[in-house]
matplotlib code that plots the C-alpha trace (Angstrom):
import matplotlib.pyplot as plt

x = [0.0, 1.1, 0.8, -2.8, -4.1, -3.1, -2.9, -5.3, -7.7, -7.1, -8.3, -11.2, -12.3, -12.0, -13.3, -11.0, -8.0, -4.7, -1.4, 0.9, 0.2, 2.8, 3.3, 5.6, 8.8, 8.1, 11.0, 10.8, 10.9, 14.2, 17.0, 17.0, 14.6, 12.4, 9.0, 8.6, 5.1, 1.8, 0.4, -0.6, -0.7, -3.0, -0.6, -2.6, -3.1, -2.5, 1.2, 4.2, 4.3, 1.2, 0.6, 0.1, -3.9, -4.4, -2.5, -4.3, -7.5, -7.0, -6.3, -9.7, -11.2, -10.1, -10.7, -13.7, -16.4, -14.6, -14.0, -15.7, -14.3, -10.9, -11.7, -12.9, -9.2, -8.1, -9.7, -7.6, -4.8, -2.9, -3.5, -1.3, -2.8, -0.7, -1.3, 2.0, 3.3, 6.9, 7.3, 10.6, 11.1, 13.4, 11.3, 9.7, 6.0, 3.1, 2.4, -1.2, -4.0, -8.0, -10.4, -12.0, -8.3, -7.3, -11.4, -10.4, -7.2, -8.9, -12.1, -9.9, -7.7, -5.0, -1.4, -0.3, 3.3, 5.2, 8.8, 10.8, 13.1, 15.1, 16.4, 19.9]
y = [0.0, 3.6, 6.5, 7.5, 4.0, 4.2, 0.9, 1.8, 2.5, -0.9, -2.5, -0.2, -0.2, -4.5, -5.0, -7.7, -7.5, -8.1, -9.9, -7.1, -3.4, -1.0, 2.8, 3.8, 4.7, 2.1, -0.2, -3.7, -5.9, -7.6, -5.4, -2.0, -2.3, 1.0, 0.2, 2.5, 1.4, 0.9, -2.4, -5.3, -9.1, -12.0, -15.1, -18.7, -19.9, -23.4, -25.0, -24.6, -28.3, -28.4, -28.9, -26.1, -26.8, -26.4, -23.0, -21.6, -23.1, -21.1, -17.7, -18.4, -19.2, -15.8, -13.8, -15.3, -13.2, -10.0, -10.6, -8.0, -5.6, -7.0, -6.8, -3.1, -2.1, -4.4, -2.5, 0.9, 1.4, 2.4, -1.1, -4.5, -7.6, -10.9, -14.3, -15.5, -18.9, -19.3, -23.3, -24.6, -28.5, -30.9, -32.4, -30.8, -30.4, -31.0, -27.5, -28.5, -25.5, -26.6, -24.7, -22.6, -21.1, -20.3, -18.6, -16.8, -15.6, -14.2, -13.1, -10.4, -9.7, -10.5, -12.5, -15.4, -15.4, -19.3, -19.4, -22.5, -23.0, -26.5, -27.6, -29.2]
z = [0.0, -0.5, 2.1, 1.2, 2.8, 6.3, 8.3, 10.3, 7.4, 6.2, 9.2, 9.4, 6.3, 5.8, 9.8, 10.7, 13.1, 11.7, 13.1, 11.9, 11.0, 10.4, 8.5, 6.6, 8.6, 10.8, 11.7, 11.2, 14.0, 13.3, 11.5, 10.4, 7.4, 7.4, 5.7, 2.9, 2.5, 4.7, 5.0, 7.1, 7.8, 8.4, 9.7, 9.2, 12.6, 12.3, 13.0, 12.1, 10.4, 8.8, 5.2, 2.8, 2.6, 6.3, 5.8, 3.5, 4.9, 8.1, 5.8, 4.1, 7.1, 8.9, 5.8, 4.0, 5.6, 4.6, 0.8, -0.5, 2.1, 0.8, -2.9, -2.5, -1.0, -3.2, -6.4, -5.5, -7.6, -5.1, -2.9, -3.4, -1.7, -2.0, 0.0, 0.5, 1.6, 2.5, 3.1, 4.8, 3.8, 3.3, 0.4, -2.7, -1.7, -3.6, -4.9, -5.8, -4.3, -4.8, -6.4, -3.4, -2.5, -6.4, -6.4, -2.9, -4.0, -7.3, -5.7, -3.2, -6.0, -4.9, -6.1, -4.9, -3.8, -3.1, -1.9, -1.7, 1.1, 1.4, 4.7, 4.0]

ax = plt.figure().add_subplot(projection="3d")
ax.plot(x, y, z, "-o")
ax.set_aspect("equal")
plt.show()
């Protein structure tokens, strides 16, 4: 998101509480990383070790109800909205998604992001 969408007005304006917010010149938590943009995050609430569906199935489940207040933000020119899995395995996972999450993902307009990480 740019400056004109606050953080704040994202959680107003979609109704949902978020794990993260931050503003632009925000630090992150870890480093010295300055955000240079506004935005937010929705973590899947499952563990750690559980497959990818059960990950995105707890991100549709905590977002579902406010798809269209997601797809509204997400209709701004000046809004980005990604669902992003970063998977850590020793094995190449199945990379397979059903039907309902590819819909979701499409239906708030937003990108989907996987990275890769192996464990050696």
């Amino acid at each position: 998101m740019n400056e004109s969408v606050s953080s704040k007005d994202i959680s107003g304006q979609v109704g949902m509480s978020f794990d993260e917010l931050w503003d632009v010149g925000d630090r992150r938590k870890l480093g010295s990383i300055v955000e240079k943009d506004n935005g937010c995050t929705v973590n899947s609430e499952v563990d750690y070790s559980s497959t990818i569906a059960d990950h995105l199935e707890s991100l549709f489940t905590r977002a579902v109800d406010k798809e269209h207040s997601i797809r509204l933000l997400s209709d701004r020119a000046d809004v980005y909205i990604q669902v992003s899995l970063s998977i850590y395995s020793e094995d190449a996972p199945p990379l397979t998604f059903e039907r309902k999450y590819i819909n979701w993902i499409s239906n708030i307009g937003a990108s989907l992001d996987v990275d890769l990480y192996p464990f050696e």
